[in-house]
MARBA-3410 file (N, C-alpha, C, O; in Angstrom, 1 decimal):
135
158.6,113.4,72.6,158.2,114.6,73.3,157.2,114.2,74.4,156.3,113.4,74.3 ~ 157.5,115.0,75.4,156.7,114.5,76.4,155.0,115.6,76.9,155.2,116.7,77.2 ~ 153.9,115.0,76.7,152.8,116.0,76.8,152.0,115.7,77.8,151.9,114.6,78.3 ~ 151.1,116.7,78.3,150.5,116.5,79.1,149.3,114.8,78.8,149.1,113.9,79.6 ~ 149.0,114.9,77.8,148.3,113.8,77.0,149.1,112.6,77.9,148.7,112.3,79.0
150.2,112.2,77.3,150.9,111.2,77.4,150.9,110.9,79.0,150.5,109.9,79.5 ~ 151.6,112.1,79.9,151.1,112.0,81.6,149.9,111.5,82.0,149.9,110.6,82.9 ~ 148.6,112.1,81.4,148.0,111.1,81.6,147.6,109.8,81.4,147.0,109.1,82.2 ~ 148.2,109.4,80.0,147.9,108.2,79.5,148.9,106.7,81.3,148.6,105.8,82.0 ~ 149.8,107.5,80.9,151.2,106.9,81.9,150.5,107.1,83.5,151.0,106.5,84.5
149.7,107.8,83.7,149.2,108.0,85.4,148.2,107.0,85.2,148.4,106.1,86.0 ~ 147.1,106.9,84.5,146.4,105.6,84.0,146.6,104.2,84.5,146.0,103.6,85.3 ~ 147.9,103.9,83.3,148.7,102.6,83.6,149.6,102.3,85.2,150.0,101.2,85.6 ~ 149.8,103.7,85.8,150.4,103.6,86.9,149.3,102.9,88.0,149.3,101.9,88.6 ~ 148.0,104.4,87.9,147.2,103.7,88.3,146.5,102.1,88.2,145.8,101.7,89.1
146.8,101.6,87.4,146.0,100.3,86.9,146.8,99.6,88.0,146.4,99.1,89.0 ~ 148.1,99.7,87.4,149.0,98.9,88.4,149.0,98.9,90.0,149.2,98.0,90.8 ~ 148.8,99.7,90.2,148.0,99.9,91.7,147.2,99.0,92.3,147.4,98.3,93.3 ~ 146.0,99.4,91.3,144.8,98.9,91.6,145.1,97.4,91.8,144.9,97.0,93.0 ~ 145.5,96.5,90.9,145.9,95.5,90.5,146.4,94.8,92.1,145.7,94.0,92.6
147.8,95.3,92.6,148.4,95.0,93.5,147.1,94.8,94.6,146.8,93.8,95.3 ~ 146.5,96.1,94.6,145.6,96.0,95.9,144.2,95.1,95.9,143.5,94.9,96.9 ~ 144.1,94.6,94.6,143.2,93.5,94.0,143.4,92.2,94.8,142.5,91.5,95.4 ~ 144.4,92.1,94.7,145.5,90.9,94.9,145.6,90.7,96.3,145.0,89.7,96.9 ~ 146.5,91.7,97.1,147.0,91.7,98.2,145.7,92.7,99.3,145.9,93.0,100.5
145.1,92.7,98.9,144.0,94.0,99.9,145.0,95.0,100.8,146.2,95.1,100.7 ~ 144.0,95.9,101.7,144.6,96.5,102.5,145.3,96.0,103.9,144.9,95.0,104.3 ~ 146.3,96.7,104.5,146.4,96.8,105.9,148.1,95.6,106.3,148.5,95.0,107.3 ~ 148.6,96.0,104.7,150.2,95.2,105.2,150.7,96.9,105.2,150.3,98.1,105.2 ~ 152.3,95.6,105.0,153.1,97.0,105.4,153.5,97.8,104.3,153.4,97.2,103.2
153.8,98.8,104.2,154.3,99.6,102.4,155.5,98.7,101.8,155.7,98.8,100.6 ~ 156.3,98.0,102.6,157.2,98.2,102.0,157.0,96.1,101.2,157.8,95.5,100.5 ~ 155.6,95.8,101.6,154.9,94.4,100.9,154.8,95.3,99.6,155.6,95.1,98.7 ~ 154.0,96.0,99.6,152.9,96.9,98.2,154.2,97.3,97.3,154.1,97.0,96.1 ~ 155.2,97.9,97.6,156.5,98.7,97.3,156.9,97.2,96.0,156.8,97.3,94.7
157.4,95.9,96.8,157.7,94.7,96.1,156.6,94.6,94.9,156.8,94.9,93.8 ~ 155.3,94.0,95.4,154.6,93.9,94.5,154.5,94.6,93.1,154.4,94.1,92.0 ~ 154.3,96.3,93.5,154.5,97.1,92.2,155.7,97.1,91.6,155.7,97.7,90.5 ~ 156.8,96.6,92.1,157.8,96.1,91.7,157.7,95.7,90.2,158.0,96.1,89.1 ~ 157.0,94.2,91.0,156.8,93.3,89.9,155.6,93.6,88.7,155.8,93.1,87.5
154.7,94.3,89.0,153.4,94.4,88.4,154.1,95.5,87.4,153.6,95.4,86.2 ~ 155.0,96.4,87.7,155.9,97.5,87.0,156.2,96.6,85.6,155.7,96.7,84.5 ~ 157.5,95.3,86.3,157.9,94.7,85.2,157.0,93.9,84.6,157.2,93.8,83.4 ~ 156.0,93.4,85.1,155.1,92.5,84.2,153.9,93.6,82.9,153.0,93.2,82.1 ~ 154.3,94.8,83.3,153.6,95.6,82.2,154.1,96.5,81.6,153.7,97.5,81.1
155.4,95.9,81.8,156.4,97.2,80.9,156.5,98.1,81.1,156.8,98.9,80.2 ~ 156.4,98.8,82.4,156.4,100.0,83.0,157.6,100.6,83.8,157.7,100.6,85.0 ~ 158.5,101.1,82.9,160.3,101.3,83.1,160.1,102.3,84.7,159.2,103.1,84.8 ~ 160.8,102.1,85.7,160.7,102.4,87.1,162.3,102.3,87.7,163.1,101.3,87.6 ~ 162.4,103.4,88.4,163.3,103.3,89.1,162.7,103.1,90.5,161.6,103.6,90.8
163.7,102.1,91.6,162.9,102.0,92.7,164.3,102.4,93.8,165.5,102.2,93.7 ~ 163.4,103.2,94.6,164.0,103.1,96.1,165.2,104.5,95.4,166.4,104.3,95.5 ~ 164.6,105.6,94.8,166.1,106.0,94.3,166.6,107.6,95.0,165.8,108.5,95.1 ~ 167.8,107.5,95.3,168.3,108.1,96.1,168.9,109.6,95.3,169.9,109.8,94.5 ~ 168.0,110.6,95.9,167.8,112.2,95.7,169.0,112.8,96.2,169.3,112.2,97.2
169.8,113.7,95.8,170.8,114.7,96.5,169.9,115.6,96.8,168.8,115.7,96.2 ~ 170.3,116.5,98.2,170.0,117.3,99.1,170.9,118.5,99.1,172.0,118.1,99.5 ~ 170.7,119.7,98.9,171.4,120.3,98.7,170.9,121.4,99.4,169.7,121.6,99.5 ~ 172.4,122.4,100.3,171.8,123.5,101.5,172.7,124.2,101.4,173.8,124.0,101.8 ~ 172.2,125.7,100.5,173.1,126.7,100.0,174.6,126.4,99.3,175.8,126.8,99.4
174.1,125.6,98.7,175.1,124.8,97.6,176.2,123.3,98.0,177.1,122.6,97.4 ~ 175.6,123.1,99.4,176.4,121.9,99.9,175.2,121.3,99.8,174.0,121.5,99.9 ~ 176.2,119.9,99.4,175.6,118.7,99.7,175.4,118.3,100.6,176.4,118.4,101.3 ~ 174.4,117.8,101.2,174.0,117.3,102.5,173.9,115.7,102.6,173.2,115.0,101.9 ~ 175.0,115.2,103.8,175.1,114.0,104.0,173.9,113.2,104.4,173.7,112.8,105.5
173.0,112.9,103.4,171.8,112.2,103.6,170.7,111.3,102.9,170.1,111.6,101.9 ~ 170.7,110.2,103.7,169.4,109.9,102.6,168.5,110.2,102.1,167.9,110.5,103.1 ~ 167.8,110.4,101.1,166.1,111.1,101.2,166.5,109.9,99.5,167.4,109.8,98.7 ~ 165.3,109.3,99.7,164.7,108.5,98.6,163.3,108.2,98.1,162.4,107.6,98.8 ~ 163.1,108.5,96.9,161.6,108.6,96.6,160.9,106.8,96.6,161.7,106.0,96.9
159.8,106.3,96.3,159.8,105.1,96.4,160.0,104.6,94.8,160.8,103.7,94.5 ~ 159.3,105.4,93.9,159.5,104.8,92.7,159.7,106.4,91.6,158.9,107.2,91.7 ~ 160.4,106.5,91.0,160.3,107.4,89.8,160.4,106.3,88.0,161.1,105.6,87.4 ~ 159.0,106.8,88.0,158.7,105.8,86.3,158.8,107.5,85.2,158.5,108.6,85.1 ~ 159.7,106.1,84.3,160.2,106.8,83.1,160.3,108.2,83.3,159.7,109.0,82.5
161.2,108.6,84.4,161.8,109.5,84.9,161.1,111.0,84.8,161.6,112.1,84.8 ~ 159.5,110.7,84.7,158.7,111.9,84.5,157.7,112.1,85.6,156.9,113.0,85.9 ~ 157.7,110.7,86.3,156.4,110.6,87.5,156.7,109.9,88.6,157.0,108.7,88.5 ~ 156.8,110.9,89.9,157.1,110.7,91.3,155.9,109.6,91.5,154.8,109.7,91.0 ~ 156.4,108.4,92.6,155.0,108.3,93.1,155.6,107.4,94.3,156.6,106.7,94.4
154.5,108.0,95.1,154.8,107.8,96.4,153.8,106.6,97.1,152.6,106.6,96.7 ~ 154.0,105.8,97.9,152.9,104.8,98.3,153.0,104.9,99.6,154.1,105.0,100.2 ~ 151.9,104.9,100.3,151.5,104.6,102.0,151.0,103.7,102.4,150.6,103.2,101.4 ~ 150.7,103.1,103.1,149.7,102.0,104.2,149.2,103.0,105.0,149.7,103.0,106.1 ~ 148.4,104.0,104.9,148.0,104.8,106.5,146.4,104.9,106.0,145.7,104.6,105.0
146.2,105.6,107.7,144.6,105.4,108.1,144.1,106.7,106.9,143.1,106.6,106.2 ~ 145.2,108.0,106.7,144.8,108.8,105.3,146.1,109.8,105.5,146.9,110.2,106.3 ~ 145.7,110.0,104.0,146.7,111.3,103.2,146.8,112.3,104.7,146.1,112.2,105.7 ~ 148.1,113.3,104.5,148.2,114.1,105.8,149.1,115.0,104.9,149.9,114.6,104.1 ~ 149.0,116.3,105.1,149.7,117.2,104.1,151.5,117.2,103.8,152.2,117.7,103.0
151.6,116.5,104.9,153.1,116.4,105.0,153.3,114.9,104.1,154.5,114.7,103.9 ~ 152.8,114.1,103.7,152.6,113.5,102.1,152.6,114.5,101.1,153.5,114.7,100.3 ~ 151.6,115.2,101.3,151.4,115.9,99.4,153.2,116.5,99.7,154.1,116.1,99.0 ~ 153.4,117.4,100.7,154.7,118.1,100.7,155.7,117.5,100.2,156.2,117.7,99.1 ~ 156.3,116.4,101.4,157.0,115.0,100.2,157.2,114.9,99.1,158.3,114.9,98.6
156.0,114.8,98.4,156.1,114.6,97.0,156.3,115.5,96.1,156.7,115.4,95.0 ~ 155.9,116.5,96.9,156.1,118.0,96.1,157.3,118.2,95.7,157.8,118.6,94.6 ~ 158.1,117.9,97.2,159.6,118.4,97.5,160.7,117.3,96.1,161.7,117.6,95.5 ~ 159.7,116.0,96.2,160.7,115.4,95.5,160.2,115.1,93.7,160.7,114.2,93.0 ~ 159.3,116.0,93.6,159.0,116.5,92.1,160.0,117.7,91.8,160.5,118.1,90.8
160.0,118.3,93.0,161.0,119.8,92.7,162.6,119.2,92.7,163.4,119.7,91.9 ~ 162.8,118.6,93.1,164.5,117.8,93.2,164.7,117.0,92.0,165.7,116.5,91.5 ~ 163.3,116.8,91.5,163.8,115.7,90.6,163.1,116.3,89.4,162.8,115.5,88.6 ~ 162.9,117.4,89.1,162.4,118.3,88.3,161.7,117.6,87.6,162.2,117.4,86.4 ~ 160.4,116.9,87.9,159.5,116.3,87.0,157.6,116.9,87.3,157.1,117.3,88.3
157.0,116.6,86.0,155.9,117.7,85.8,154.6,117.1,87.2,153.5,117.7,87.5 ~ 155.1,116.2,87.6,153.7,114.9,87.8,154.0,113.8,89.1,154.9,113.0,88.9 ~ 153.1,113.9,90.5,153.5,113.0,91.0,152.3,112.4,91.7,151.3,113.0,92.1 ~ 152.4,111.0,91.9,150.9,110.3,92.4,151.5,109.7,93.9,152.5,109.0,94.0 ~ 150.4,110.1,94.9,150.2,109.6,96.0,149.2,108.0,96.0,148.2,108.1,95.3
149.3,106.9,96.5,148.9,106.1,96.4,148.8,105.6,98.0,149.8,105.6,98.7 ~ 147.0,105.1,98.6,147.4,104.8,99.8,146.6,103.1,99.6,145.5,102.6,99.3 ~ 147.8,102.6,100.0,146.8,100.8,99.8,146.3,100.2,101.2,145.9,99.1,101.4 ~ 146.2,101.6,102.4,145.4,101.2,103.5,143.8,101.6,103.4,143.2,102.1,104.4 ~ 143.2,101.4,102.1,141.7,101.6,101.9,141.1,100.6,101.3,141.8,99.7,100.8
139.7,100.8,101.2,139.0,99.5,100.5,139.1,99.9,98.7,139.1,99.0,97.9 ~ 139.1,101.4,98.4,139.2,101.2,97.1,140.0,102.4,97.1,139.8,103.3,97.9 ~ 141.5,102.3,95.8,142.2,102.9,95.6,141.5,104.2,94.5,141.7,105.4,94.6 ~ 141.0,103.6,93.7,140.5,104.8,93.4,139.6,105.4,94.0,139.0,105.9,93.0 ~ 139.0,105.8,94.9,138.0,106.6,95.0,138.5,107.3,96.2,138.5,108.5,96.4
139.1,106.5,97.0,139.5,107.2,98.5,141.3,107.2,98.6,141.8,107.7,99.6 ~ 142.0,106.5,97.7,143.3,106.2,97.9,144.5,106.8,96.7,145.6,106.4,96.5 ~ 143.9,107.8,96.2,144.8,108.3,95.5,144.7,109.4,94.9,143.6,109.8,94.6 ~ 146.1,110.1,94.7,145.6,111.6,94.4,147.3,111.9,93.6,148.4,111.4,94.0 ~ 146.7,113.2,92.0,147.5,113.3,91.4,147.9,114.8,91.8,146.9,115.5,92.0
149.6,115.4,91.8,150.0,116.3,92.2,150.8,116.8,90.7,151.5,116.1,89.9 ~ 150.4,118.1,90.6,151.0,118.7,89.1,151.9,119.8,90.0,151.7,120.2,91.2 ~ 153.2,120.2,89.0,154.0,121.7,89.6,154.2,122.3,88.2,153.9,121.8,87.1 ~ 154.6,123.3,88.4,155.3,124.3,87.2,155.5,123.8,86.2,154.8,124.1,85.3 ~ 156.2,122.9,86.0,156.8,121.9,84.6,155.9,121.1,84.0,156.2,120.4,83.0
154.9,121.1,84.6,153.2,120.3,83.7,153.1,121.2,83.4,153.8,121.1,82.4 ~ 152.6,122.9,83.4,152.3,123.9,82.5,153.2,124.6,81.7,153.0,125.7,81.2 ~ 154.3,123.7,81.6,155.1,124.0,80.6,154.8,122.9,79.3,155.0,123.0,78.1 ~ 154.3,122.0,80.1,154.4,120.9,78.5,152.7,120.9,77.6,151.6,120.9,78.1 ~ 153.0,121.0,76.3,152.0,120.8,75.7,150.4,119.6,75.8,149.6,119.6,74.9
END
């Protein structure tokens, strides 16, 4: 069963993995360097992830011919989204919003690896509806 507890335990370890990459690699490549690396930092900590995965779009019941893909959904309960930019801009948090609501999950983390420290200035957690549904 899935709990708020547990979301955080798992935003934690997401976080860690973050940090980690940007330990490693610093700021100011491109997202889609950081994207590879958590890749691997995913698999080297057991951290089940889908990458690069591709959302249906849907407009008054049609399917809409289109891409929209999130960067990573881990253990199919937490969106998370990664940037390289100078900062967060609301049309991020929206993003993520949009594709917590498509993908009906409680929890999504923005991560930006264009800063000197990911935690303090580079990341931020987004809850909807379906976190106050879980215990």
């Amino acid at each position: 069963m899935i709990t708020q507890s547990y979301l955080t335990d798992l935003t934690y370890k997401i976080n860690g993995a973050c940090i980690e990459v940007h330990k490693i690699l610093g700021p100011g490549l491109l997202e889609k360097v950081y994207h590879e690396a958590l890749k691997e930092e995913f698999t080297l900590r057991g951290i089940n992830y889908k990458s690069e995965l591709q959302t249906e779009i849907f407009y008054k019941s049609k399917k809409l011919n289109c891409d929209y893909k999130c960067d990573f959904l881990i253990e199919d309960i937490i969106v998370l989204e990664i940037k390289s930019v100078k900062s967060f801009d609301d049309i991020h948090r929206a993003k993520l919003l949009n594709y917590m609501a498509i993908l009906k999950v409680p929890k999504g983390i923005l991560i930006n690896f264009n800063v000197k420290n990911i935690y303090h200035e580079g990341q931020e957690t987004l809850v909807n509806e379906h976190y106050s549904k879980l215990l």
